[in-house]
N, C-alpha and C positions, 0 to 999 in steps of 0.2 A: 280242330280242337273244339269240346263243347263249352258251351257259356254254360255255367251254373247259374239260377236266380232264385229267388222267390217269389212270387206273383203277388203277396201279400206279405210282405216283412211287416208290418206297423205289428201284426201278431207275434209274435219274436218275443213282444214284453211282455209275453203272459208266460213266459218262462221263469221271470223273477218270482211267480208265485212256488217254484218247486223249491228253494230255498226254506220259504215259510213253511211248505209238508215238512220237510227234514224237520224242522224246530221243531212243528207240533208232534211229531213221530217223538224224539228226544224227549218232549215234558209229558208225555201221554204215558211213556216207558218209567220216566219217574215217581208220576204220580201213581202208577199201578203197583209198581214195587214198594211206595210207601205205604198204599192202602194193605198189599198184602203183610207185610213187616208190621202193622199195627195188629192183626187177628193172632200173632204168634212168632217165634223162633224159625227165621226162614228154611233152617236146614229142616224144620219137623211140617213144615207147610207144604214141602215137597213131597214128601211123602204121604201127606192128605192130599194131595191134586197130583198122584202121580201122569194126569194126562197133559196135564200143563203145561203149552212151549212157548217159551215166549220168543226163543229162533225162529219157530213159523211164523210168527204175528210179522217179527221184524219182516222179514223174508216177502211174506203178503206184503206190507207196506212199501217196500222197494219197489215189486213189482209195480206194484198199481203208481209211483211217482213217475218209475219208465215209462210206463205206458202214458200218463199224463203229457208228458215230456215229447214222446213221439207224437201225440194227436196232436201238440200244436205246433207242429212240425207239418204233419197234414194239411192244418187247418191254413199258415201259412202259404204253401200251393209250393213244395220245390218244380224246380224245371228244368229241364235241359235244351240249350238251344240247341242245333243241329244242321241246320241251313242255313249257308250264307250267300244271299245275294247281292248284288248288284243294282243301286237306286242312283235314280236321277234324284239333284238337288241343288235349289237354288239359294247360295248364301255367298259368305265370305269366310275368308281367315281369320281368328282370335287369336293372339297369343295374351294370357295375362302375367302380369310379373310380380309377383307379391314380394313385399318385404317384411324379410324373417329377421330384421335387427333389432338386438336386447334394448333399443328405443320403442318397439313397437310394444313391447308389453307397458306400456303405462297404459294408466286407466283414468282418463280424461274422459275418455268413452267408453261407456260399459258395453261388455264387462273386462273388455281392452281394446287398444287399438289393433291385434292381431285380428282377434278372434270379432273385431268388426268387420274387419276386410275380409276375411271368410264367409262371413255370414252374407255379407254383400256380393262377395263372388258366387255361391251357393242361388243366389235369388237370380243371379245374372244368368245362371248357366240353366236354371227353372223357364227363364223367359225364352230361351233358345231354341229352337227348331232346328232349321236346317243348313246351321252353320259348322264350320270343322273348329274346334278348340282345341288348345293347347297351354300349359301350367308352365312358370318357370317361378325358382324362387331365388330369391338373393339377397344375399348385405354387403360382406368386403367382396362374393366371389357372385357369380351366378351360376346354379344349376338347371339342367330340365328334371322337372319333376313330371311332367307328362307330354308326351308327343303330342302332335297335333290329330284328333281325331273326331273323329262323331260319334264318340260313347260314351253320352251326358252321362251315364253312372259310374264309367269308373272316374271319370272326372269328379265326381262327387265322393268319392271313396278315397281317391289319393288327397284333396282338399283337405280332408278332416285329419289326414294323417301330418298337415302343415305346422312346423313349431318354432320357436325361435334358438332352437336346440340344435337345428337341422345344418346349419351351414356353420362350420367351424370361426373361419375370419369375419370378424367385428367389422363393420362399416354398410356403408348405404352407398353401392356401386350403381348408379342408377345408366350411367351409358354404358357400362358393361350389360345389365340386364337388357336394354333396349336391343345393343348387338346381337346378344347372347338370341334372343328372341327373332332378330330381322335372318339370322340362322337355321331358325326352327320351323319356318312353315316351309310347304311342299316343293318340288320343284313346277309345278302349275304356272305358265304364266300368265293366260287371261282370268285372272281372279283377285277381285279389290282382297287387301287386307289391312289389319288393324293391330295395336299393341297398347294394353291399355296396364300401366303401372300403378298400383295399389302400394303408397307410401306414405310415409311422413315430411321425408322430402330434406330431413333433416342432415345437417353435416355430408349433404353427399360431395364424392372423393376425387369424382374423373368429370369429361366435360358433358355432361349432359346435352345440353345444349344443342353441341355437335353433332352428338349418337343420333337425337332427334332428328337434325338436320338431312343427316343422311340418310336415313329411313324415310323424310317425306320425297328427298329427292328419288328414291326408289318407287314412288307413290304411294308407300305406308304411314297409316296418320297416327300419330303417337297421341295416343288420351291419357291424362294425371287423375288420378283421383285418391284426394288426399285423406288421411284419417289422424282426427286430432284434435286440439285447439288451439288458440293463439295463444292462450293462459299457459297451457302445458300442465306437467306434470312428473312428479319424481317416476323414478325409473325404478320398478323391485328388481333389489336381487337375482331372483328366480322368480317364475310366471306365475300371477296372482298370491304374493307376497305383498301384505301390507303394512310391514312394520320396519322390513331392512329393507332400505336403497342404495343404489350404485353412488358413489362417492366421488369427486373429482381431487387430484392432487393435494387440494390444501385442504379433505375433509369436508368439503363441502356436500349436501345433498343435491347432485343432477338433476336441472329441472328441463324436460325435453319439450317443444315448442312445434307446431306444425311450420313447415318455413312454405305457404302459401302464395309467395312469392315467384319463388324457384320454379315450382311446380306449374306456374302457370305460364312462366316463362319457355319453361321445355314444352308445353303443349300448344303453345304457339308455336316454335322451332318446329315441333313434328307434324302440323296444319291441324291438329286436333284442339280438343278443348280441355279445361281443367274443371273438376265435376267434387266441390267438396261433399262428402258423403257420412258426415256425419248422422244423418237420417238416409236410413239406408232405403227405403221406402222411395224417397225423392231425387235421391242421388243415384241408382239405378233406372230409376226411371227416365231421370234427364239423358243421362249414358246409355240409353236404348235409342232414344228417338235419336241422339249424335250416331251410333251404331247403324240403322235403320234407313237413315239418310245414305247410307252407301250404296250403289248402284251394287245388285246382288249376281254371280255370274254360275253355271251349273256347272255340275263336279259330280265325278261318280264317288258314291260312298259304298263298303261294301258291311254292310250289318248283318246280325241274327235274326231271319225273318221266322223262323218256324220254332216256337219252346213246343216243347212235349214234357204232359203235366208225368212227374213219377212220384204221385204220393203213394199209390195202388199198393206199394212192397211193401210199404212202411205201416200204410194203413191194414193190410194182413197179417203186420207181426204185432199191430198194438192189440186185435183180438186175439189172436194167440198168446199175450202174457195174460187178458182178462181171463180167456179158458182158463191157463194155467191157477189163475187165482182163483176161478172157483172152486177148480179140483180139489188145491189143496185145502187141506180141513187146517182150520185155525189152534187144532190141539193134535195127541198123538195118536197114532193109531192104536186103538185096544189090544188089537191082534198079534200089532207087532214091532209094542213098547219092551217086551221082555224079552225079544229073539235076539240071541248073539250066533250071529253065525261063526264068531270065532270058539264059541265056549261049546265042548263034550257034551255038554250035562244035557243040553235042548237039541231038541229031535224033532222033525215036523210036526209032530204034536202039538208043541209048543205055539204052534204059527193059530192056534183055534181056541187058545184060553180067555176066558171070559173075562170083562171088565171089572165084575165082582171079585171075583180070584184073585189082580190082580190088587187088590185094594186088601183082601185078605192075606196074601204074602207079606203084603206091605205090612199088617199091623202085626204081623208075627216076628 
C-alpha cells in the first residue's frame, strides 16, 4: 500500500489565504453592484452594458482561487511512497501511556495538563531516531492507541488526535496501563525496553506499584513523568472551560493535586525514574539521557524508502484553469449575446451581428 505525504506540509497554511479571495470576491461583487445602482435603475443599466456578465467575472474568479489552491498543493511537494525496505536499527522499545483523565484538563500548566503531556511526548518522539514506539491512552480503562512502530509521523498524527473525551470510564488506571503496555511491544526477545507513563498520578485505582514491579522483573524499566503542581487546581467541566468546574458531593469546587509521591514511588518499583515535567524543555531532556542510558539492541525495521514526487498532474491542471482564464473574455460575446438556438426568428446570420446593432435593438 502507498504512503501518502507531503514533502513540505508547513505550506498547507497558505491555504487559509483562499478564504480571504472568497471575502474579497463577495465585497468586490458588492461594491460593483453599488457603484453600478448609483449611475441609474438596474434593470435600464442592463440594457446600456448589454455586454456585461458578472457570471464570467465570478466564474474567472473561481477559477483563478482553484488554481491558487492547487499551486500550493504543488508547492507543498505531494508524494507517494512506494518502496518498502528493510533497515537495520539500533534502539529499544517505547511504550508511552498517556492519561486522558477529566483531572488532566486542569490548567496549573499551560495551557493544561493534557495538552502538556502532548507537547512533551511530540518533543520526545522529535528526539527519536532509531527506536520502535508505541501510544497507549488511559484513565478507569487502557487503550492502544498506536502499535509499536518506527513511523514517527504517524505517531505524531494519532498524538494530536489525543483527548480526554477518548476513554469513556473515569479514573487513573495506572497498573492497568503499565500491563496494558508490558502487552504491546513485540515478540523480540534480545531487545531492552521501556514504559514511560505521562500523569498526574492522582487518585489512581489498582496497585501500581505491583504492575511496576512486574514489568522490572521482566527487565522493563517503568519511567513517571508527572504534570501538574502541588498547588493544584479546579477541574473544567469540559476542556478549556474557565468559569464551570466539576463539583464534588457537598458542592464543593475539585481541586486536583499532582500526587508526586506515588509517582515516584512506582518508578522506583519499575527501576526507572520519576522526571517532573513541568518544563518540558528539562524534563524531556532529563527522560532522554534516563532513555539513552539503555544499552540499545538491532531490530529490523521495514519503512518507506523511496517517495515519488506527483505534483507534475496537478501542476498541468493549474495551467490549464490559467488558459482557461485567459480564454475567457470578462464580458459577453458580441457575436453571440443575441443567439437563441432555441428561438425561429435567428438564423446563422444572426451569429455575425455587430456590437453596435446590438446596442441599437437595445434602445429600440
Amino acid at each position: 500500500m502507498d504512503i501518502f505525504r507531503f514533502a513540505h506540509p508547513n505550506y498547507l497554511f497558505l491555504l487559509l489565504l483562499v478564504p480571504v479571495g472568497i471575502i474579497a470576491v463577495y465585497i468586490f461583487n458588492r461594491s460593483r453592484k453599488k457603484a453600478i445602482s448609483t449611475f441609474g435603475n438596474p434593470s435600464l443599466m442592463n440594457h446600456l452594458m448589454p455586454l456585461y456578465s458578472p457570471k464570467r467575472l465570478n466564474f474567472k474568479a473561481i477559477i483563478l482561487l482553484v488554481a491558487f489552491s492547487l499551486q500550493i498543493l504543488v508547492i507543498a511537494g505531494p508524494q507517494f511512497g512506494a518502496k518498502v525496505e528493510s533497515m537495520k536499527r539500533n534502539g529499544i522499545e517505547i511504550m508511552v501511556a498517556i492519561d486522558v483523565s477529566n483531572s488532566m484538563n486542569a490548567q496549573d500548566v499551560q495551557p493544561s495538563r493534557l495538552e502538556m503531556a502532548k507537547m512533551a511526548t511530540s518533543r520526545l518522539v522529535d528526539k527519536l531516531t532509531d527506536d520502535r514506539l508505541g501510544l497507549v491512552v488511559f484513565a478507569g480503562q487502557p487503550y492502544v492507541q498506536l502499535p509499536i512502530t518506527t513511523d514517527y509521523p504517524s505517531a505524531k498524527m494519532f498524538l494530536s488526535s489525543v483527548s480526554t473525551g477518548m476513554v469513556p470510564t473515569q479514573g487513573t488506571a495506572i497498573g492497568a496501563a503499565i500491563n496494558m503496555c508490558m502487552n504491546s511491544f513485540t515478540q523480540q526477545e534480545d531487545i531492552n525496553r521501556a514504559i514511560i507513563v505521562i500523569t498526574d498520578g492522582e487518585n489512581h485505582e489498582d496497585d501500581a506499584i505491583q504492575a511496576a514491579q512486574a514489568a522490572a522483573a521482566r527487565g522493563i524499566r517503568v519511567y513517571t513523568v508527572g504534570m501538574g503542581t502541588s498547588k493544584g487546581a479546579p477541574v473544567p467541566a469540559t476542556p478549556g472551560d474557565t468559569r464551570n468546574f466539576i463539583k464534588d458531593k457537598e458542592g464543593q469546587v475539585v481541586i486536583s493535586k499532582i500526587d508526586e509521591t506515588s509517582l515516584a514511588k512506582v518508578a522506583a518499583a519499575g527501576g526507572g525514574a520519576y522526571v517532573p515535567a513541568n518544563n518540558i524543555r528539562n524534563g524531556i531532556n532529563a527522560l532522554l539521557e534516563e532513555l539513552n542510558s539503555i544499552e540499545k539492541s538491532e531490530f529490523e525495521a521495514k519503512v518507506y524508502t523511496d517517495y515519488n514526487d506527483r505534483f507534475a498532474y496537478v501542476e498541468a491542471l493549474v495551467i490549464l484553469l490559467l488558459i482557461i482564464d485567459m480564454l475567457l473574455l470578462s464580458r459577453k460575446n458580441a457575436r453571440l449575446s443575441s443567439f437563441d438556438i432555441f428561438s425561429r426568428k435567428n438564423t446563422a446570420a444572426d451569429l455575425f451581428i455587430q456590437p453596435n446593432e446590438i446596442v441599437q435593438k437595445t434602445n429600440r
